[in-house]
N, C-alpha and C positions, 0 to 999 in steps of 0.2 A: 722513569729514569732516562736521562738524555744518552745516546748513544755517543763513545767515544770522535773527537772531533772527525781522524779520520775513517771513521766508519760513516759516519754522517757525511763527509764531503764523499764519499764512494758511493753510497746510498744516491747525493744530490747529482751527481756526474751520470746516474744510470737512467734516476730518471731523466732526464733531460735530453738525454740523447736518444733513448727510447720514444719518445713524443716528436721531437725533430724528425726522425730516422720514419717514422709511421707518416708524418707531414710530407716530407718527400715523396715517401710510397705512390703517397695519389699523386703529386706530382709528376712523377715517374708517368704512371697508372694516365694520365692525362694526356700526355705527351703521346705515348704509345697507342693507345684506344685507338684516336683519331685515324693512324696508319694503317691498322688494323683494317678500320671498316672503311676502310675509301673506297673498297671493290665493289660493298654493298653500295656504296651509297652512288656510286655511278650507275648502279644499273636501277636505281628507281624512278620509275617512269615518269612519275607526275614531277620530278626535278629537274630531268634530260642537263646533269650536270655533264660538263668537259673537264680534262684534266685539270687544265689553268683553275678553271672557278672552283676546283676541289680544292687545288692549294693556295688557293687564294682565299678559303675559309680557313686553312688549316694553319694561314699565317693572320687570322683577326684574334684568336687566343695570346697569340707574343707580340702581338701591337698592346692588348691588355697587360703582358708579362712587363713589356718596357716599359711604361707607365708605372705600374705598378711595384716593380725591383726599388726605381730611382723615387718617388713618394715614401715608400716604405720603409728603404735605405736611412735615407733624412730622419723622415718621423720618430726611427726607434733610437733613436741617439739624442731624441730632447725626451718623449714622452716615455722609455721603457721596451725591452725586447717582448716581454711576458704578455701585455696589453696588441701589440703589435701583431704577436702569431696568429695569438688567441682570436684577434679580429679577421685575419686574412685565411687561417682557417676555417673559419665560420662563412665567410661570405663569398669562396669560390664552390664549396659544398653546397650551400643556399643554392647559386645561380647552376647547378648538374642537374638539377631539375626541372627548369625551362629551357636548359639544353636537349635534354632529352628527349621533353615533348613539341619543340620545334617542329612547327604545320611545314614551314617553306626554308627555302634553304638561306634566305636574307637574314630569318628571325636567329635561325642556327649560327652565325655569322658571327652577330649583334650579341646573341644571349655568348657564344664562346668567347669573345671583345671584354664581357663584362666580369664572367669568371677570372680571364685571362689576370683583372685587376687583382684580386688576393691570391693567383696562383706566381704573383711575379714578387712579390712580398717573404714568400715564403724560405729562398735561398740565401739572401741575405742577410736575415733575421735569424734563421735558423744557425748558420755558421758562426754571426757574433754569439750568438746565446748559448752556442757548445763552446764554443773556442774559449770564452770567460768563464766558463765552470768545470771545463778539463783541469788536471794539472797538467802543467806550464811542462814537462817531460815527455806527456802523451798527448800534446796538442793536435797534432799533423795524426797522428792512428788513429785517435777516437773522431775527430772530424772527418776524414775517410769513412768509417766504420758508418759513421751519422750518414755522410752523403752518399754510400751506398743505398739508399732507400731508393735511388734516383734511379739508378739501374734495375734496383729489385723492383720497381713498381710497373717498369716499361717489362722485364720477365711476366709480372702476375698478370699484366693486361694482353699480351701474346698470346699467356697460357689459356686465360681466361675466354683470349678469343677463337680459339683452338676450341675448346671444349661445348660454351657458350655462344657463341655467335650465332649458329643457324636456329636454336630454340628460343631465343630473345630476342634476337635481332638489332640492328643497331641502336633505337632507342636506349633498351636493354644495358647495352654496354654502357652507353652516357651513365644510367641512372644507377649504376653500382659507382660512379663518380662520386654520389652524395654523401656515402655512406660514412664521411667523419660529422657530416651533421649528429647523428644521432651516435657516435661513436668515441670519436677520438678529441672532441669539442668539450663534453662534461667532463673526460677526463683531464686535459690539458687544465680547466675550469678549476678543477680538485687540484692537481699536482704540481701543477709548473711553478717552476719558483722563477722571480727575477734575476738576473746575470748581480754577484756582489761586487762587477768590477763596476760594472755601469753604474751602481746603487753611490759607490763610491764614490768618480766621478762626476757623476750630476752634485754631492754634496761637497768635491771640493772645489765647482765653480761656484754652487752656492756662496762657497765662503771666501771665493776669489784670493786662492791662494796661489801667488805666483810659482814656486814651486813644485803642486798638483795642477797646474794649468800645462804646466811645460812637459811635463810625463805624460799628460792624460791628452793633447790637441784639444783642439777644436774642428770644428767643422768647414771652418773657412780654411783651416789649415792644407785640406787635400786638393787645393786647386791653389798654391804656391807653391813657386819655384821650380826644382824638377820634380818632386812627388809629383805634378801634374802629370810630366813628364812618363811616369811609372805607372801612375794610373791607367792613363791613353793607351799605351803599349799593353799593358794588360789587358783592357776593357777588348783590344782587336784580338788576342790570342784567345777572350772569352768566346766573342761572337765567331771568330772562325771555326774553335769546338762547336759550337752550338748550332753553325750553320750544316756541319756534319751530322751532327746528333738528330737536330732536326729531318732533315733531309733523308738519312737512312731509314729514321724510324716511317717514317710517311710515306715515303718511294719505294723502300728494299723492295717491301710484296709483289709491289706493279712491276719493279724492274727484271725482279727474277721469274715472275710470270712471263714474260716478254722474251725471257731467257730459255727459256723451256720449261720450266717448274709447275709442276701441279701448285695450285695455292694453297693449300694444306701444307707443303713442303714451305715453300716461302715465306708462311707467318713463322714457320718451324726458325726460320733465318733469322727472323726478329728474336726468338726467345734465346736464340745461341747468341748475338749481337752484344743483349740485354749482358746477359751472363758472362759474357767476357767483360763487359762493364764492371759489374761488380769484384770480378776477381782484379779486372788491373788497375781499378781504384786503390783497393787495399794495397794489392803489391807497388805502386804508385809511388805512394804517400809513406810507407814503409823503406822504400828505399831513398825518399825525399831526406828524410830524415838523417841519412847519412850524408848522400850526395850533395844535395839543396836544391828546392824545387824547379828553379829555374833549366836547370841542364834535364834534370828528369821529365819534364812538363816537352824539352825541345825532342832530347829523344823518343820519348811517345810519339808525339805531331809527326817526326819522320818514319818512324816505324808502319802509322797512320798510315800515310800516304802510302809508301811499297805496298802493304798488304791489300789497302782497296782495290792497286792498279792488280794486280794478280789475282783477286776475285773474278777478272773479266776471262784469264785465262782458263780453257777447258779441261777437268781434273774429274778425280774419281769425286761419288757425292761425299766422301768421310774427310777429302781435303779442303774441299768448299765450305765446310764445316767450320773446318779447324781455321782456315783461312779467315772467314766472319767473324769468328771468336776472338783471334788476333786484333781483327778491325777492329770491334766492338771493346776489347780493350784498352786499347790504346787511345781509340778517338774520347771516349767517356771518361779516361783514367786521367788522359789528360787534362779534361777539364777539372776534375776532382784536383786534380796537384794544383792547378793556377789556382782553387780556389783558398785551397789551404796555405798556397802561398800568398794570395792578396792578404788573406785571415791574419799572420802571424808578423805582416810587414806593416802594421800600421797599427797606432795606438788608440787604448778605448775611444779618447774624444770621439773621435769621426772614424773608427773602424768599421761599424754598418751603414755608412754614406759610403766608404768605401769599395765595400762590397755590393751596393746598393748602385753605385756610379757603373762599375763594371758589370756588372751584371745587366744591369739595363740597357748598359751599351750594349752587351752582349746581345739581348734578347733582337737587337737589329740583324744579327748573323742568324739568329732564328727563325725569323720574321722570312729572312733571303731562302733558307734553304728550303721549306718546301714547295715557294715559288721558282728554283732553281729547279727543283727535282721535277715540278709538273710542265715546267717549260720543256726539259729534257724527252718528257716522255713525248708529250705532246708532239717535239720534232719527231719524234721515232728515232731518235739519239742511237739506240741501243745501249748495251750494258757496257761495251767496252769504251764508248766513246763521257757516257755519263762519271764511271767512277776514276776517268783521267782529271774531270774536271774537279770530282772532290778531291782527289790525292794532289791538287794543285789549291786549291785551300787549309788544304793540313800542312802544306807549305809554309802557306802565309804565315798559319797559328805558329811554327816552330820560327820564323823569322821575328815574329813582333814577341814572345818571347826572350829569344836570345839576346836581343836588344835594352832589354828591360835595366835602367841603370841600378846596379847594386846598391843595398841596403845595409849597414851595418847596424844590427841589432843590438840592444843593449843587454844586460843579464837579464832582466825579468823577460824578454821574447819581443819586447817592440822597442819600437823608436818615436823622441820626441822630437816635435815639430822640428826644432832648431838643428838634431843630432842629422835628422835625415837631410836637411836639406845642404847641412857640411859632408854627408859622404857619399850623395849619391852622382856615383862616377860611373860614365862607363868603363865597361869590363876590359 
């Protein structure tokens, strides 16, 4: 007996976000490892690595990511989201296993370069694919919810390296990377269903109906007129969260080492970070929902910024604390609201070229910040002179932003080609 429609569309909504939300995790889990063990990986001898060549591996992963966003982006809007994961899943998990056993640090480099390809697939694929099978009410909370995995994976890899690191070792850490090979792969395999808006769309260009042409885009649509416009402005407030995101998760440990912290405390700053990620993604996206993402997304990026510059100032360690947790909210919350706001501003045609476009831009601000962070240290910057410069990046992200020409959405949650390009005005 078929379960009632919406039990089965509640059923199809959980899984799906469930699978995305897990995807992330390692994602998350990826991001963070790396920052993790930089300390190890500087003091092994047979690599006599510098600061520069650490983040200068730590940014060959998001030269993969960037690649990989914009391919993936494209690809899942002719060929299917379902097809798309399910492959970029499988073959950033594959490649954590030649990460792991990487002899020298070129091959470490090269092998994180090639992961980086389905680890960049996965943002953009994953938000078209929740965002088409939430309902249209709870778009913005359940895509937060999904893209909290992003936070919760950079906590599990802190926590992970907290408890794990000294009996593993960094290999170690890499090779719990793989584990949706054998894990979250056969499931996705079994369960994932495809997006029915996508399903729909591909069938009425099939039948080139002028009418579902005009609602649904195209893909050439998002580089006409100002939507280009809206994209570019977005793609810079992505990469500037991400040069953030990046950057802290890689550098915090060395920088508050540097600061006085034992390193046991410091990774401790990474899993407060993390966690303030997760809680002000949801609260984010929850309040997007009223306000609209654009003003919520500029208030984080400023909030960002004050709280980094006052990390530098000297406080009890329960302020420090709480100080990070702010940070870590706001910089990652932030990105969560642009995301859900690129998600919900653009129609099925070309909505994961869209996300795919931005993101990949983005993944450029990725690429920056750990080679920001190791340039930093490198000079012997110190801590206060370093997180003036990222509170001067979370600048930027609140200016490109607020500049974003508005969108007037139509009742179902997007806009067609034609609608957006008669109303996108500045504010």
């Amino acid at each position: 007996m078929s379960l009632p429609p919406s039990k089965s569309s509640e059923r199809r909504t959980a899984v799906v976000t469930a699978i995305c939300f897990a995807a992330l995790v390692f994602d998350g889990y990826d991001m963070v490892v790396y920052g993790s063990v930089v300390p190890s990986l500087l003091e092994v001898p047979q690599w006599n690595l510098s600061p520069q060549q650490a983040g200068a591996i730590g940014s060959y992963a998001l030269f993969g990511m960037f690649f990989g966003a914009i391919a993936a982006g494209t690809l899942t809007d002719f060929i299917g989201r379902r097809r798309v994961l399910i492959g970029c899943i499988t073959w950033f998990s594959a490649l954590m296993i030649p990460v792991a056993l990487a002899p020298t640090p070129e091959l470490l480099g090269l092998f994180r370069f090639l992961a980086g390809l389905g680890l960049g697939g996965l943002v953009p694929t994953t938000i078209a694919l929740v965002v088409e099978t939430a309902p249209k009410e709870r778009r913005n909370l359940i895509n937060s919810i999904m893209l909290a995995g992003f936070p919760a994976g950079g906590m599990l890899a802190a926590f992970a390296t907290i408890l794990l690191l000294e009996p593993i070792g960094f290999r170690g850490m890499f090779m719990l990377g793989a584990l949706p090979l054998v894990t979250l792969v056969p499931l996705a395999v079994w369960l994932l269903p495809e997006s029915t808006d996508f399903t729909a769309a591909r069938s009425a260009r099939s039948d080139r109906s002028d009418s579902a042409t005009s609602e649904s885009g195209t893909v050439r649509d998002l580089f006409r007129g100002r939507t280009s416009v809206a994209a570019t402005l977005l793609a810079i407030s992505i990469a500037s969260g991400l040069c953030l995101n990046y950057a802290l998760n890689t550098w915090l440990p060395k920088l508050m080492q540097g600061a006085g912290y034992e390193l046991g405390s410091a990774l401790t700053f990474l899993l407060v970070l993390n966690f303030g990620g997760v809680l002000g993604g949801l609260f984010g996206s929850a309040l997007a929902d009223l306000r609209g993402g654009k003003w919520v997304a500029c208030g984080m990026f400023l909030i960002a910024g004050l709280s980094l510059f006052v990390v530098s100032i000297p406080k009890p360690i329960v302020l420090t604390y709480l100080v990070i947790g702010i940070s870590g909210a706001t910089v990652l919350g932030a990105g969560i609201v642009v995301y859900g706001y690129i998600a919900t501003h653009f129609p099925t045609g070309y909505r994961a070229t869209a996300l795919g476009f931005t993101s990949g831009f983005g993944r450029l601000g990725a690429i920056a910040g750990p080679l920001i962070g190791g340039a930093l240290v490198a000079a012997a910057a110190g801590l206060t002179a370093s997180v003036a410069v990222f509170a001067a990046i979370a600048t930027l992200g609140a200016l490109a932003v607020v500049l974003v020409p508005s969108v007037r959405e139509s009742p179902t949650g997007t806009s067609s080609p034609a609608q957006m390009d008669k109303s996108l005005v500045q504010p």
